[in-house]
C-alpha positions in Angstrom: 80.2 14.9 0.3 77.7 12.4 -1.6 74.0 12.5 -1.7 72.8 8.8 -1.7 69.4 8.6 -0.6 68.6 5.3 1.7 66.4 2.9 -0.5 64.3 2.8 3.0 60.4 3.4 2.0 57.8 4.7 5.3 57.5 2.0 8.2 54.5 4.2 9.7 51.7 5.4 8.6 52.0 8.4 10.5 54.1 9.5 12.2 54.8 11.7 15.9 57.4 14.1 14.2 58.3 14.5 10.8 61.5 16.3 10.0 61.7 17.0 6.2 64.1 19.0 3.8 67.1 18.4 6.2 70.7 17.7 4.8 70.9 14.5 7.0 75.3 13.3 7.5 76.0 10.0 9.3 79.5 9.3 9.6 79.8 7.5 6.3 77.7 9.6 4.1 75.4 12.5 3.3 72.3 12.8 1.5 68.3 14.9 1.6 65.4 13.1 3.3 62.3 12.7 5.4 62.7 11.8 8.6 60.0 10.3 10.6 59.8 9.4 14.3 57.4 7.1 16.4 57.6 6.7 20.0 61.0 8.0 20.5 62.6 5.6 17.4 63.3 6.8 14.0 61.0 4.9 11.6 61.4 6.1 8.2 64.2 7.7 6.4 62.9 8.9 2.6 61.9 11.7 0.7 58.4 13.3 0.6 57.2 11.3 3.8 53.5 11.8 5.1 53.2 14.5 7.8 53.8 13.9 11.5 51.5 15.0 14.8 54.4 17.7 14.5 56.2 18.6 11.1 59.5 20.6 11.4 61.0 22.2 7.9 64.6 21.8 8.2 65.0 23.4 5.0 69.1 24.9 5.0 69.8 22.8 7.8 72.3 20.1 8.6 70.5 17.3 10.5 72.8 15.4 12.1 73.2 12.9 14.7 73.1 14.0 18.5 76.5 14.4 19.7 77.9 12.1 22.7 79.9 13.6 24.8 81.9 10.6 26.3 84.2 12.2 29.0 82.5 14.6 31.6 82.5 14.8 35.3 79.7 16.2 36.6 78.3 16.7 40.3 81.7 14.3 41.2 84.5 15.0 44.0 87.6 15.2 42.4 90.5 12.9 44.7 91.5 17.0 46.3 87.6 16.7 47.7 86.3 19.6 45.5 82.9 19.1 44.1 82.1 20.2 40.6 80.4 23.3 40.0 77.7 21.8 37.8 75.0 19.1 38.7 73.0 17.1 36.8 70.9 19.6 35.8 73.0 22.4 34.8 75.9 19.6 33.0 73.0 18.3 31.2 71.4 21.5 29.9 74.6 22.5 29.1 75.1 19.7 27.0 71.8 19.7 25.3 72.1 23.2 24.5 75.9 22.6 23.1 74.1 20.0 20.8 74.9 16.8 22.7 71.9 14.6 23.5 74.0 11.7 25.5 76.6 11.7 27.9 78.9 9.1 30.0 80.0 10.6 33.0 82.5 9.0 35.6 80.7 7.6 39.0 84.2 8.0 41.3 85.5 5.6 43.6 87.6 7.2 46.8 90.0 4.7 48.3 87.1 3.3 51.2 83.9 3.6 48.7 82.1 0.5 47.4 81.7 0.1 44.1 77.8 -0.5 44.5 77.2 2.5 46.6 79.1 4.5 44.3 77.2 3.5 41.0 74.1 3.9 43.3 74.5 7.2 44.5 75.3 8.9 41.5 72.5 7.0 39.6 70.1 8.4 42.2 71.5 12.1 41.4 71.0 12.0 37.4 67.7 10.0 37.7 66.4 13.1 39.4 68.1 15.8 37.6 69.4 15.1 34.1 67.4 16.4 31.0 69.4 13.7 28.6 70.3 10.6 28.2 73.2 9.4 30.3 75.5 6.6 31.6 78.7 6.2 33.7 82.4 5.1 33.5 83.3 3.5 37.2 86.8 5.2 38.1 88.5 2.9 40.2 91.0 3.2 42.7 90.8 0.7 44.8 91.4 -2.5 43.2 90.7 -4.9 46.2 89.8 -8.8 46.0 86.4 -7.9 46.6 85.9 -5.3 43.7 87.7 -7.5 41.1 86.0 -10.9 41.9 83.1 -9.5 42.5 81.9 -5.6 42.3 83.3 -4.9 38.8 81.8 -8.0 37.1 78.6 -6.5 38.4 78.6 -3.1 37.4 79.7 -4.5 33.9 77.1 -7.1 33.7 74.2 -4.1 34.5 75.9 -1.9 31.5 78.1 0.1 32.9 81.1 -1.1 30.6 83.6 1.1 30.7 86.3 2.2 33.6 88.8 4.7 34.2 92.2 4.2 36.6 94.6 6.7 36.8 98.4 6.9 36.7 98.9 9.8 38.8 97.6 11.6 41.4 98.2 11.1 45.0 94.6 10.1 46.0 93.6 8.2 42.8 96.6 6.5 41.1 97.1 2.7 40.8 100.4 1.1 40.2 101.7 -1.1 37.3 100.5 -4.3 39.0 97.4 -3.2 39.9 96.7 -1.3 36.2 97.2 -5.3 35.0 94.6 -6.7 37.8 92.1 -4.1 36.5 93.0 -5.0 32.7 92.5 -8.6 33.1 89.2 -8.6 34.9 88.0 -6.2 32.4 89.2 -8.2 29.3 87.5 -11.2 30.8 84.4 -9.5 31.3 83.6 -7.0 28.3 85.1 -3.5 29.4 86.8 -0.7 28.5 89.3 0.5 30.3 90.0 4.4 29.7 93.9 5.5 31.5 94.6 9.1 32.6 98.3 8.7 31.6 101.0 11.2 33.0 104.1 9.9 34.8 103.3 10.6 38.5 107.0 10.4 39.7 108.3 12.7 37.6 105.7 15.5 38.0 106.1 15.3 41.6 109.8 16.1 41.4 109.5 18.2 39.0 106.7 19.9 41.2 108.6 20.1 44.5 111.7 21.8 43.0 109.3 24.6 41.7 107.5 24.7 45.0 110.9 24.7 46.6 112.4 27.9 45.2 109.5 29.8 45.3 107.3 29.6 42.2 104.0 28.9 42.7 101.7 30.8 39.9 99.4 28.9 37.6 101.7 28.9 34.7 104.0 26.2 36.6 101.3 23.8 36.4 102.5 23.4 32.7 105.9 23.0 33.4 105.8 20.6 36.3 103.4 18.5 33.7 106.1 18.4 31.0 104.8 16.7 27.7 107.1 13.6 28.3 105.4 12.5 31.4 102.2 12.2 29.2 104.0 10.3 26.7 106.4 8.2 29.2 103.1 7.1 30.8 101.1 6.2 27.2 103.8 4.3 25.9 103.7 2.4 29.4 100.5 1.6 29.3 99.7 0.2 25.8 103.2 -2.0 26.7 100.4 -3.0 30.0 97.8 -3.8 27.8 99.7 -5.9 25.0 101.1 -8.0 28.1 97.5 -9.0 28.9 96.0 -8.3 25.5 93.1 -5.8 26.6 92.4 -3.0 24.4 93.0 0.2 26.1 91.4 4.3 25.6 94.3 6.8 26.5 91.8 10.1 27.0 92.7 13.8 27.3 96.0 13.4 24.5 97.2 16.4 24.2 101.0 16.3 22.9 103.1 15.2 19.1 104.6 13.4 20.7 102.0 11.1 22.4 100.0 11.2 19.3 102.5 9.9 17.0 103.0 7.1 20.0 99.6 5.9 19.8 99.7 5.9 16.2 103.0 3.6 16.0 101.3 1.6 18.2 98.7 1.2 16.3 100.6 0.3 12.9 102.1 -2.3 15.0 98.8 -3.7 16.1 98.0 -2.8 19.2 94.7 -2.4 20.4 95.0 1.2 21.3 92.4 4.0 21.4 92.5 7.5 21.9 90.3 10.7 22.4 91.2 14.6 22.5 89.3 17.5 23.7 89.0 21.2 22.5 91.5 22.2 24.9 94.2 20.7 22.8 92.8 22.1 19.6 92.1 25.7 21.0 94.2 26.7 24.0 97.9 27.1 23.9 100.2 27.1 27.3 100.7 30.5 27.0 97.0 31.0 28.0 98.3 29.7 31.3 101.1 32.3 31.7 98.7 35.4 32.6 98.7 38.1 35.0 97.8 37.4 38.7 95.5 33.8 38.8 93.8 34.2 35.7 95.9 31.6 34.4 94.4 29.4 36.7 91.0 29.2 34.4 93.3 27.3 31.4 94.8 24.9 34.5 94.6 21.1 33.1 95.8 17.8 32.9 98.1 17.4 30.6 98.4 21.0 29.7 97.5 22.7 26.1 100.8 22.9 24.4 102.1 24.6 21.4 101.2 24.9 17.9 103.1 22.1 17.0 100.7 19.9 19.6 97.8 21.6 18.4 98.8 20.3 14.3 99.3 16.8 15.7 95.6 16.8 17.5 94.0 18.0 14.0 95.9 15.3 12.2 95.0 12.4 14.5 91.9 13.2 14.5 91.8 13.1 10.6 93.6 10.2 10.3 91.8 7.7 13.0 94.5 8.0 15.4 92.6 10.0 17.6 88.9 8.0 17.3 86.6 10.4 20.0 86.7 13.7 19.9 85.5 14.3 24.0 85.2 17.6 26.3 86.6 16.5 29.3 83.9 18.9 31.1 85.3 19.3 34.7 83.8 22.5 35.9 85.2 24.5 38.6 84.6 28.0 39.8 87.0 30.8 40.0 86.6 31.1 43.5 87.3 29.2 46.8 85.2 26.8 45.8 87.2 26.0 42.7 90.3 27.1 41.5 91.6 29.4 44.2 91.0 27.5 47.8 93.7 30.1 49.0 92.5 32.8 47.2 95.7 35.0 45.5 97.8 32.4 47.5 96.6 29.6 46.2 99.3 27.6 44.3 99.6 25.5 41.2 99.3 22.2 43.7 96.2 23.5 45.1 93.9 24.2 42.6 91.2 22.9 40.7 92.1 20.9 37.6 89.9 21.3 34.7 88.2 23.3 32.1 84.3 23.6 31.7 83.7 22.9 27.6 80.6 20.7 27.5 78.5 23.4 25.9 80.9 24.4 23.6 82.6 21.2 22.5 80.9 20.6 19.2 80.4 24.2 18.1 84.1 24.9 18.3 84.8 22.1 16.0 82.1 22.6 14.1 83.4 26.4 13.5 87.0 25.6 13.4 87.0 21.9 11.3 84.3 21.7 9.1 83.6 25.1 8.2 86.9 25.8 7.5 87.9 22.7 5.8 90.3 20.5 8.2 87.5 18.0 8.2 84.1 16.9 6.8 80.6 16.5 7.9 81.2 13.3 8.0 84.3 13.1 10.1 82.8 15.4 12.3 79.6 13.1 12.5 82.2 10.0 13.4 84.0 12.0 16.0 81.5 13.4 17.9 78.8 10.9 18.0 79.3 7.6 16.0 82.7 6.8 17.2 81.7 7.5 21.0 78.4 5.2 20.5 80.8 2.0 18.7 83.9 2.7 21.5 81.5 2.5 24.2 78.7 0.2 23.6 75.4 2.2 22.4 75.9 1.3 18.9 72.8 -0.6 18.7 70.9 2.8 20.0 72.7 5.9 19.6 75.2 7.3 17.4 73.4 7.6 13.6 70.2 8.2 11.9 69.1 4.6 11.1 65.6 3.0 11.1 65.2 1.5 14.8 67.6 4.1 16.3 66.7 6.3 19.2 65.5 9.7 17.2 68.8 11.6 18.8 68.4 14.4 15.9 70.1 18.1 16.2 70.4 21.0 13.4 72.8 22.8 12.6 72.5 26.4 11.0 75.7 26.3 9.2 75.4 30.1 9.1 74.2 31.1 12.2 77.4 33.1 13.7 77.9 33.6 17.4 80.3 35.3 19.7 81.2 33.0 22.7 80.4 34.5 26.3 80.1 33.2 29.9 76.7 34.9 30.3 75.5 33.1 27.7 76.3 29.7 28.2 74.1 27.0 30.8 76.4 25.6 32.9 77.0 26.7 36.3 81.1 27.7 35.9 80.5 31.2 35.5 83.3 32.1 32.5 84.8 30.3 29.8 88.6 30.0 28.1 87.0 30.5 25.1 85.9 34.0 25.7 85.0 36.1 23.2 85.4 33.9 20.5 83.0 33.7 16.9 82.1 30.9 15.5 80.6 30.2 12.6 77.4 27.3 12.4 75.4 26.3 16.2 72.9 24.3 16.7 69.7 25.4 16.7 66.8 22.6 17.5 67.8 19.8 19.3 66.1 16.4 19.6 66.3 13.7 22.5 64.4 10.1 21.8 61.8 12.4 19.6 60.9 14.7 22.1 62.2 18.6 21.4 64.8 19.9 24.3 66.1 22.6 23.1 64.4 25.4 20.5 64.7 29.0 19.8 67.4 29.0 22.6 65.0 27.4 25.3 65.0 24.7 27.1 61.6 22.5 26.3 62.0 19.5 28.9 62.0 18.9 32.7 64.6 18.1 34.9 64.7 14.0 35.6 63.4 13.4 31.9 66.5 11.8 30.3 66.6 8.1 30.9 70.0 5.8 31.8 71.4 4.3 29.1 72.7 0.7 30.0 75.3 -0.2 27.4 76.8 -2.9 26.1 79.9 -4.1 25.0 82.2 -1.8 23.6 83.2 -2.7 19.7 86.5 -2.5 20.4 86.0 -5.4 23.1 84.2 -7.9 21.1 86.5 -7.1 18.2 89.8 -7.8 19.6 92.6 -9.4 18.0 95.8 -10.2 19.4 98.7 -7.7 19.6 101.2 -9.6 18.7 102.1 -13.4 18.4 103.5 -13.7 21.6 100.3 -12.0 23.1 98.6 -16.0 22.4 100.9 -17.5 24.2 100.0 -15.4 27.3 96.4 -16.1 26.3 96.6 -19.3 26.8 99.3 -19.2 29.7 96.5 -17.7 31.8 93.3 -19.5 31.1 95.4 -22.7 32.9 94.4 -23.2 36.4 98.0 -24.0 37.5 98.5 -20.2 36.0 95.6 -18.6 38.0 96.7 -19.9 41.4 
């Protein structure tokens, strides 16, 4: 940890909110100031600032940058037409209570939607309804003529730069051909493109010779979704994107072997990204194998795998392999709504996929990395909040406490101790596979664009009040190189008309 003060003097003088004596992290360094806010903008970073309209004393407090949560699905119908427990109200509160003050969301196109409706509809739903700030990824699954010539320049010229395609997944999954349509349209035009990677074909037979002889209980969800289809299907698609030299996010990784992968990959240049969740770094498959269909609340895609996994996820994450450190939030209820459509005879095919975690995504790393040394404050900063902001476009407002930034501020009681329960947590799920649970630091004030939305455990804003963020081009987009030399030959193959027709 340093302590490096900012040489930045007081832009203001006065100032809405003042928050003083803080231990202020950003992803590259650590050090005690002032911070002052005006109009929803931090204006001054320094010690011994003037006092605000309000003055908070963050004295034994880690002030640090709201976190972004960059992989939710909230208020969506999954491809099985099962809509998610939690709104944009209850995702959001959740999330501002967990310490996050921004998410991205996915807006999902179904095979007939349009593109514009879809973007419209859901941006209807979290106008009215989300307490935070927010924005979407456009999953797409029907990559038409119309949608790549047309629709998906659109959305990505009105800031919704980022899109997620799937390679499995009956009702959502694209083929090879189609995963390179949907890379060179966004490549041309500024995007992201984020891949659920699993090898389809081989969890379907893998799947019907389970279903065949009988076994149907949640804990064959794990086996039908063996580790290698995750890592058959990333190495397939960073070989996509180095054809047509787009970077690429694989989200959810959750196996050593994929890890290690992506990070070979890397060393060899490839413009390759990837995220985890806390169900990689916290949930084993055992935790599937339980009695009745309680195994069904630890059901997800990939699976948690073993300790060995679990040691991979902590070291990419250390060592950049592993850039966003995401929740994956996809709440279902244990009921027929949810995760048991059948009831007891519901099987692994049938049910929800997902685990809630929004709330608790940062205070389980928080607990488990920094306060037990697997990572720093400022790794943590970078993982849940500065990388998310630089991968996905907000950069220039979210991310870090810097003059002209949005005043996105939480703190953190680093000694506050909490046992995790169901009945205490915002979102509308109704239990948790973290149960039971104590963790060590939580965040206790937390601070959207200046205004206070969360303080002594209460929620302080209305419904409707967080605003859409439009974003802009993700770093990783405007700071492409090629993969390889070949890759410029391709490059230059296809900006030839001759090529294009």
């Amino acid at each position: 940890m340093t302590d490096k003060t900012p040489a930045i003097s007081p832009t203001e003088d006065s100032f809405d909110l003042t928050i003083r004596n803080g231990r202020i992290s950003n992803a590259d360094n650590t050090f005690h100031a002032d911070i002052g806010i005006k109009n929803g903008v931090i204006t001054a970073i320094a010690k011994n600032l003037p006092k605000g309209a309000k003055d908070v004393d963050a004295t034994g407090l880690w002030v640090l940058p709201g976190g972004i949560d960059s992989h939710t699905h909230i208020e969506q119908l999954s491809g099985m037409g099962v809509m998610c427990a939690d709104d944009f109200y209850s995702g959001t509160v959740s999330a501002a209570f967990g310490g996050t003050t921004s998410i991205l969301s996915f807006a999902a196109q179904h095979r007939k939607d349009r593109v514009k409706d879809v973007l419209e509809d859901y941006t209807r739903r979290a106008q009215e309804k989300a307490v935070i700030d927010y924005g979407f990824h456009l999953i797409l699954t029907n990559p038409d003529e119309e949608t790549l010539s047309r629709d998906l320049p659109d959305v990505i010229r009105d800031g919704v730069t980022s899109l997620k395609v799937y390679m499995t997944y009956d009702a959502l999954k694209l083929d090879d051909c189609q995963l390179l349509d949907v890379l060179a349209v966004a490549g041309e035009h500024g995007a992201m493109v984020m891949l659920h990677a699993e090898n389809h074909d081989m969890i379907r037979w893998i799947a019907r010779r389970l279903l065949e002889n009988g076994h149907i209980a949640p804990k064959y969800h794990a086996i039908a979704h063996d580790a290698l289809a995750e890592s058959e299907a990333t190495h397939r698609a960073i070989t996509l994107s180095r054809l047509v030299d787009v970077p690429v996010l694989i989200v959810h990784v959750a196996g050593s072997e994929t890890v290690e992968i992506i990070r070979q990959a890397r060393n060899l240049g490839a413009s390759v990204y990837a995220e985890s969740c806390p169900q990689y770094l916290f949930l084993q498959a055992e935790d599937i194998d339980r009695d009745g269909m309680e195994g069904a609340k630890f059901c997800c895609s990939p699976p948690p795998g073993d300790v060995r996994s679990q040691e991979a996820i902590w070291q990419g994450l250390k060592d950049g392999t592993l850039a966003v450190y995401s929740s994956d939030h996809a709440p279902y209820r244990f009921d027929g709504s949810g995760k048991l459509p059948k009831g007891e005879q519901t099987s692994f095919k049938e049910m929800a996929n997902g685990v809630p975690g929004v709330e608790l995504r940062l205070p389980l790393l928080f607990s488990e990395g920094v306060m037990k040394g697997r990572l720093t404050i400022e790794e943590f900063v970078a993982l849940t909040s500065t990388n998310h902001a630089h991968m996905y476009g907000m950069a220039s407002r979210k991310g870090s406490i810097q003059i002209g930034l949005d005043a996105d501020l939480v703190l953190w009681d680093p000694e506050h101790k909490a046992q995790v329960a169901a009945s205490k947590l915002h979102d509308n799920v109704g239990y948790t596979p973290y149960e039971g649970r104590t963790l060590q630091g939580w965040p206790v004030q937390v601070y959207s664009r200046g205004r206070c939305v969360v303080k002594d455990n209460t929620l302080q804003v209305e419904r409707g009040s967080g605003q859409f963020i439009a974003r802009d081009r993700p770093a990783p987009v405007v700071q492409r190189t090629g993969t390889s030399p070949g890759r410029n030959l391709f490059r230059r193959l296809t900006q030839l008309e001759t090529f294009k027709k």
